[in-house]
Short mmCIF file of the C-alpha atoms (twelve columns), coordinates in Angstrom:
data_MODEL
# 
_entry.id   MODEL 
# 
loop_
_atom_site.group_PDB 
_atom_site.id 
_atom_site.type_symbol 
_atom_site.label_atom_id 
_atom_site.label_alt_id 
_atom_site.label_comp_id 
_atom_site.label_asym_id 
_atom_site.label_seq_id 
_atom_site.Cartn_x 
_atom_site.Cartn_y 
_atom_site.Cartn_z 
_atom_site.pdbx_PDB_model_num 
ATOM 1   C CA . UNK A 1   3.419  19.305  15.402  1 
ATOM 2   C CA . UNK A 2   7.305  19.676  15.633  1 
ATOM 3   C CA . UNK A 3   9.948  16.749  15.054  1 
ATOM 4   C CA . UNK A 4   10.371 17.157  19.084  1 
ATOM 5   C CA . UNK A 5   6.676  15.445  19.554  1 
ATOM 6   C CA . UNK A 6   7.212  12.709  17.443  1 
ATOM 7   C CA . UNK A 7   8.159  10.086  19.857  1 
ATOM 8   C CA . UNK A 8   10.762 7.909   18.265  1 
ATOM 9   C CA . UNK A 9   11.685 9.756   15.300  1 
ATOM 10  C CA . UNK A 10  15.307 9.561   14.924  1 
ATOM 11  C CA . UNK A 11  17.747 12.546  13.126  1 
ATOM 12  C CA . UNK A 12  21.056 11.350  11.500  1 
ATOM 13  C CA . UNK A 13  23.043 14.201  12.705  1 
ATOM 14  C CA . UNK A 14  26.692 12.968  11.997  1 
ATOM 15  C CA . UNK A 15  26.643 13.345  8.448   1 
ATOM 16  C CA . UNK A 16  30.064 11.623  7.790   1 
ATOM 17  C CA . UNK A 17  29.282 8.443   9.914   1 
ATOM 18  C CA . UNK A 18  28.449 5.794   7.549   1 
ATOM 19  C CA . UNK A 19  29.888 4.967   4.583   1 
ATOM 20  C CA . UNK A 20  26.926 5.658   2.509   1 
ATOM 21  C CA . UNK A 21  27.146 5.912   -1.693  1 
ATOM 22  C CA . UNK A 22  30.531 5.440   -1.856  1 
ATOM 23  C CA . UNK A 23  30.555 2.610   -4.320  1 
ATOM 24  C CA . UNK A 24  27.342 3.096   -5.601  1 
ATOM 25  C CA . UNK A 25  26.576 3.831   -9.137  1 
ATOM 26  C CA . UNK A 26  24.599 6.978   -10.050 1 
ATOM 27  C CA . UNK A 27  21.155 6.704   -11.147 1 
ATOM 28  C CA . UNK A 28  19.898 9.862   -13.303 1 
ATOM 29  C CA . UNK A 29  17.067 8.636   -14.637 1 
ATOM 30  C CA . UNK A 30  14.790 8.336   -11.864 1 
ATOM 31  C CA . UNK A 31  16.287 10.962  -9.462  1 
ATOM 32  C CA . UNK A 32  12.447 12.368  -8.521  1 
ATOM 33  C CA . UNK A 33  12.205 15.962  -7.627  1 
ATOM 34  C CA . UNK A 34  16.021 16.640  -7.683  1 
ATOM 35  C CA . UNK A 35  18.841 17.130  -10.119 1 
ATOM 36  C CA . UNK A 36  20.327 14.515  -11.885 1 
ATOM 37  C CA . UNK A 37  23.696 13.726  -11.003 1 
ATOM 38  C CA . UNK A 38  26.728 11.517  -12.409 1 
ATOM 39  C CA . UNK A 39  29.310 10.105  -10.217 1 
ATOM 40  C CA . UNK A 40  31.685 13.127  -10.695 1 
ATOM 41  C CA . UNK A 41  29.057 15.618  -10.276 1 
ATOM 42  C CA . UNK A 42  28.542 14.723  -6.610  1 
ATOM 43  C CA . UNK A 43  29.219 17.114  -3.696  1 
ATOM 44  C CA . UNK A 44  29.615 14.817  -1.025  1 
ATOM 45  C CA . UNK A 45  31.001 16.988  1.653   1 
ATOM 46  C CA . UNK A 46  28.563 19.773  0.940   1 
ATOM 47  C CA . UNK A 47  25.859 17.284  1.154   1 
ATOM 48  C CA . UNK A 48  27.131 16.182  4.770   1 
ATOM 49  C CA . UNK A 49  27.359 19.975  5.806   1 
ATOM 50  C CA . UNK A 50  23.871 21.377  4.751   1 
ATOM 51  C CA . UNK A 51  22.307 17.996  6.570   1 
ATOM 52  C CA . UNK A 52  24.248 18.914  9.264   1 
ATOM 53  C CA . UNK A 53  23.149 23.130  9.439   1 
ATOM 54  C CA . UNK A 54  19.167 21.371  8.726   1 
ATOM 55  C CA . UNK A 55  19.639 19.034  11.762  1 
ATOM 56  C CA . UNK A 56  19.911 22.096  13.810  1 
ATOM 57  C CA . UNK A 57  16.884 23.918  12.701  1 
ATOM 58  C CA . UNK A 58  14.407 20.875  11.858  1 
ATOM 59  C CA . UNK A 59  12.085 22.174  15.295  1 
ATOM 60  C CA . UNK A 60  13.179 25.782  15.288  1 
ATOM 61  C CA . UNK A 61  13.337 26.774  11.505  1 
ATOM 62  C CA . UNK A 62  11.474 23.792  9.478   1 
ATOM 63  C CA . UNK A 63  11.124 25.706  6.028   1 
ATOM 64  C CA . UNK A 64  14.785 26.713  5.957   1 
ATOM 65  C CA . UNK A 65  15.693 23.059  7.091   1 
ATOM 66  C CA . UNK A 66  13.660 21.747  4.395   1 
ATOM 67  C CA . UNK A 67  15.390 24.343  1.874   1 
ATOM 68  C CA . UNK A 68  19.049 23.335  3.313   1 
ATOM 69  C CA . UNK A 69  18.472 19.627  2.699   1 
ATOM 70  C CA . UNK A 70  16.950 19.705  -0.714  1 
ATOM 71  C CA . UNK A 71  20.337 21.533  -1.504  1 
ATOM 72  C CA . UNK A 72  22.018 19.033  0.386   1 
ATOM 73  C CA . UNK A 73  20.644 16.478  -2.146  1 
ATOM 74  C CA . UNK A 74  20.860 18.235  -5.091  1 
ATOM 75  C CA . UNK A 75  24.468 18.511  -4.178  1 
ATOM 76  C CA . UNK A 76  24.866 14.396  -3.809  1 
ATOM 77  C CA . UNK A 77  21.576 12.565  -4.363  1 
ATOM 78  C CA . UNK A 78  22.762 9.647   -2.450  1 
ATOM 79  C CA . UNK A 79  23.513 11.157  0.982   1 
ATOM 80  C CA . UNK A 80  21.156 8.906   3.298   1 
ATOM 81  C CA . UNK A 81  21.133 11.147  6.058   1 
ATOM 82  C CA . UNK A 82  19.240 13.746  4.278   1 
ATOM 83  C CA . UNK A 83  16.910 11.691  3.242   1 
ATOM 84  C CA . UNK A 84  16.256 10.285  6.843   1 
ATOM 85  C CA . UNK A 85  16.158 14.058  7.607   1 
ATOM 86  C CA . UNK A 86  13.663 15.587  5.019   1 
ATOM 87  C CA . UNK A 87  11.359 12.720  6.122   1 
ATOM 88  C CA . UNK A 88  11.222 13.865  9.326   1 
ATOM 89  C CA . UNK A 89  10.838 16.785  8.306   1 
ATOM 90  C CA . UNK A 90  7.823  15.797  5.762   1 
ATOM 91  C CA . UNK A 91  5.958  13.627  9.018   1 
ATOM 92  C CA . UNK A 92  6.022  16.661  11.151  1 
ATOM 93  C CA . UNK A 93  4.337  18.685  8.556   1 
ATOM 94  C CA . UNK A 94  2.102  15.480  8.197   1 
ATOM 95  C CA . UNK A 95  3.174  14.393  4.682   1 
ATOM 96  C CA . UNK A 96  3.319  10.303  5.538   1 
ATOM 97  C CA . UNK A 97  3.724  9.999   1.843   1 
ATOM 98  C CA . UNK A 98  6.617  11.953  1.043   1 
ATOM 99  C CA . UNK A 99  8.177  10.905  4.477   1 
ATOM 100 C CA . UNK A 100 7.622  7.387   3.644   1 
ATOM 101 C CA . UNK A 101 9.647  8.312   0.610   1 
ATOM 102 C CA . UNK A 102 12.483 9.598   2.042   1 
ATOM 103 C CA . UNK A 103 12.762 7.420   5.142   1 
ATOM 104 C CA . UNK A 104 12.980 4.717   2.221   1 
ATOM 105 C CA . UNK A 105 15.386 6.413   0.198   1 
ATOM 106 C CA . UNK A 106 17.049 6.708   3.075   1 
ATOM 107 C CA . UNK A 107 16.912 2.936   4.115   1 
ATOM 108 C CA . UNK A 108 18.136 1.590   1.123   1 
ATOM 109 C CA . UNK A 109 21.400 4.307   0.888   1 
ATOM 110 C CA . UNK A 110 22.058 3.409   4.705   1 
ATOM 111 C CA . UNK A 111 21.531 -0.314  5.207   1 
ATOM 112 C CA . UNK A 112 23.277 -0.818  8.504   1 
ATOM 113 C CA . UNK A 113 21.246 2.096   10.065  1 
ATOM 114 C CA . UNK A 114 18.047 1.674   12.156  1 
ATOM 115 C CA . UNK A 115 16.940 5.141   12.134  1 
ATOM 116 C CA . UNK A 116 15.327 5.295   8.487   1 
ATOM 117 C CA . UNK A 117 13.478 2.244   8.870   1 
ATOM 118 C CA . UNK A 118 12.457 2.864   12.782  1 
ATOM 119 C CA . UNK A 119 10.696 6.253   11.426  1 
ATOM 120 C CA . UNK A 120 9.130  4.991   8.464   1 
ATOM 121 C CA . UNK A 121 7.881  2.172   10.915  1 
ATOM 122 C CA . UNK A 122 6.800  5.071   12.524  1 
ATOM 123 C CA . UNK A 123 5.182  6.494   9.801   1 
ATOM 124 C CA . UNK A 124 3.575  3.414   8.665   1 
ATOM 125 C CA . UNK A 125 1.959  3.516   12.151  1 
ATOM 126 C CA . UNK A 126 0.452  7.118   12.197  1 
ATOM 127 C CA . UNK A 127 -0.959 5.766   8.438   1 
ATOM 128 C CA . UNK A 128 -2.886 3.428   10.393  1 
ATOM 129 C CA . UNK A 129 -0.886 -0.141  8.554   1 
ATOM 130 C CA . UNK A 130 -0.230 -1.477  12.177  1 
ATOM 131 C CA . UNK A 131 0.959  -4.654  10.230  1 
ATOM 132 C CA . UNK A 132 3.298  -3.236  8.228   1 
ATOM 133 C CA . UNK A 133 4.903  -0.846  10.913  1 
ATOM 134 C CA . UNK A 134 5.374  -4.005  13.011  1 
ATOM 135 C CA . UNK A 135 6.961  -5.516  10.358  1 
ATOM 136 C CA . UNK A 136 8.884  -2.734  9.391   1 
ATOM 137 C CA . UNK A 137 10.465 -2.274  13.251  1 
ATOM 138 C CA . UNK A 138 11.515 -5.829  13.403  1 
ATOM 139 C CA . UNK A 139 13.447 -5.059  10.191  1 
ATOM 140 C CA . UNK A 140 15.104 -2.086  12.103  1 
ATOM 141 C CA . UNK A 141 15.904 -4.876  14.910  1 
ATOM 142 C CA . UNK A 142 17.196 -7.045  12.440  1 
ATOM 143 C CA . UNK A 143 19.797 -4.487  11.775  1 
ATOM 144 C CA . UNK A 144 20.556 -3.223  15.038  1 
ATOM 145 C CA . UNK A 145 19.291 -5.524  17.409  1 
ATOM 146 C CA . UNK A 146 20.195 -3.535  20.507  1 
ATOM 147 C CA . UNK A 147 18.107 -0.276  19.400  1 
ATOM 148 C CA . UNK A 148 16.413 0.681   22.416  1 
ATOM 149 C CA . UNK A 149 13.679 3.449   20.838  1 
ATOM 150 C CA . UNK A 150 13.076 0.546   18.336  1 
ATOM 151 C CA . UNK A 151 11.937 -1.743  21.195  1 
ATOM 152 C CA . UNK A 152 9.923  0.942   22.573  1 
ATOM 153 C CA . UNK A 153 8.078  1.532   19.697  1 
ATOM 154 C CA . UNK A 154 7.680  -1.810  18.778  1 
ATOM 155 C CA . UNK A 155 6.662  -2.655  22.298  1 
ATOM 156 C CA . UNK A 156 4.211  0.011   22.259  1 
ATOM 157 C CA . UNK A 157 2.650  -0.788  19.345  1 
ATOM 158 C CA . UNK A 158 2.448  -4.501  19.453  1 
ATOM 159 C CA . UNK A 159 0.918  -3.950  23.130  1 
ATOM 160 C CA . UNK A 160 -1.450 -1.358  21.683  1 
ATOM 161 C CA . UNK A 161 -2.967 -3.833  19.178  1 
ATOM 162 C CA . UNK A 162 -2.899 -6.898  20.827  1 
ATOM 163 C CA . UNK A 163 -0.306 -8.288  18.424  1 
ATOM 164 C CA . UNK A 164 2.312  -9.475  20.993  1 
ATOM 165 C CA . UNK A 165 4.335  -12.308 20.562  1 
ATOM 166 C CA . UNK A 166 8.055  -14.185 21.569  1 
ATOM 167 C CA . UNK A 167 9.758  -10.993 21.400  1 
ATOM 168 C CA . UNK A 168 7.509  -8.768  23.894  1 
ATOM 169 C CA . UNK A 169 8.541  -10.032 27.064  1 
ATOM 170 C CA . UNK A 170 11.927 -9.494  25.976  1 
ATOM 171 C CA . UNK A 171 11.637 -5.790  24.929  1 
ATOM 172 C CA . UNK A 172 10.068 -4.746  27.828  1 
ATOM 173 C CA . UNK A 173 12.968 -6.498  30.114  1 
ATOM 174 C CA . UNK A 174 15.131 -3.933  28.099  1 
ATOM 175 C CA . UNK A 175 12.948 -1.245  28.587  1 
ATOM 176 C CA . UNK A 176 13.173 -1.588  32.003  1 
ATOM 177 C CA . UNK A 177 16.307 -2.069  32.288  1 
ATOM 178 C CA . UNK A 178 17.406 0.474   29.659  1 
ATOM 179 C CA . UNK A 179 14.639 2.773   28.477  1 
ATOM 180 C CA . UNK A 180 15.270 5.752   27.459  1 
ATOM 181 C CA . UNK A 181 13.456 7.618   30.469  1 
ATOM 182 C CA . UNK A 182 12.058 7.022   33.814  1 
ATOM 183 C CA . UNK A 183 8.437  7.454   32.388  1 
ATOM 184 C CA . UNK A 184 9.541  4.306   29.850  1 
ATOM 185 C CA . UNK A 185 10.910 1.987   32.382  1 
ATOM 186 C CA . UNK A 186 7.645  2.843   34.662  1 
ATOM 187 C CA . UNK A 187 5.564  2.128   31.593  1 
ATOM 188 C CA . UNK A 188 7.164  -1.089  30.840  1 
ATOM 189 C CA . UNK A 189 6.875  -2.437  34.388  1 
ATOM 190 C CA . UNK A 190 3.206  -1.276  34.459  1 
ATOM 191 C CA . UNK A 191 3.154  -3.487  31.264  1 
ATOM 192 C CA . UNK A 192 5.206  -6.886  33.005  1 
ATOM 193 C CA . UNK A 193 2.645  -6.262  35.742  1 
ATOM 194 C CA . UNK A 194 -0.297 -6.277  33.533  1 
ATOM 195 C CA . UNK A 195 0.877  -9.477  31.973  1 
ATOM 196 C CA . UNK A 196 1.658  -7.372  29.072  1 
ATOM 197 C CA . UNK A 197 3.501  -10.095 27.181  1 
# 
């Protein structure tokens, strides 16, 4: 299974988007499988440029991808993006523990992002805790209310398990109006037809 097939899980490419860390104190103590770091010792640029080089070979070159952004956080532990990106890495390999992990690593170093927290909805969903992965995209809505593959998979999901409520209707107008693909907006009008809601 490569990161291609996993409908809805979201790369952060742009490495220098978000104004992750930047104020944030370091925490040594508890740094898991990587290298402690102080403040000083950070590499934030590198950091940005290996997650960027991994983005490019997470379906092609997984391994080396996987290599490129443990260096990128051994360079700065507290560069969200790769985080987000070794968790996506970790699902396609079918780790849901170590890509729940990093997708929350990644949550908590990116707050106004709704890519970490859309895949480890995601990946709360594949570990069969249809509760919590509902949950867990509304959060993702919360922060970005307008995230389209969020109210797909949220959509899906809560249609899927008969757990639809005030918001369905609503994410499905989107869908058809905006989804993602022809196949989505066709879905979510079979769906409005069906009563889906």
């Amino acid at each position: 299974m490569n990161a291609r097939t996993l409908a809805g899980v979201l790369l952060v490419a742009a490495a220098g988007c978000l104004p992750v860390g930047c104020g944030m104190s370091a925490h040594t103590s508890t740094a898991g499988p990587y290298s402690p770091v102080s403040e000083g010792d950070r590499d934030e640029a590198k950091a940005a440029r290996l997650t960027k080089q991994a983005a490019t070979l997470i379906d092609a070159k997984p391994d080396e991808a996987e290599k490129l952004l443990r260096e990128a956080l051994n360079a700065d532990l507290y560069h969200g993006p790769a985080h987000n990106n070794l968790g996506v890495v970790y699902l396609a390999q079918g780790k849901l523990y170590e890509a729940a992990g990093e997708f929350e690593w990644a949550r908590k170093l990116m707050p106004g992002h709704p890519d970490p927290r859309m895949n480890l909805a995601f990946t709360l969903e594949l570990a069969g805790k249809t509760d919590d992965a509902i949950s867990t995209y509304a959060g993702a809505l919360e922060v970005y209310p307008d995230h389209l593959p969020t109210m797909q998979a949220l959509a899906r999901l809560q249609l899927r398990s008969g757990r639809t409520d005030d918001r369905t209707r609503h994410y499905l107008d989107e869908i058809v109006m905006r989804g993602e693909t022809p196949e989505w907006q066709e879905w979510a009008r079979a769906q409005q037809a069906r009563g889906g809601h």
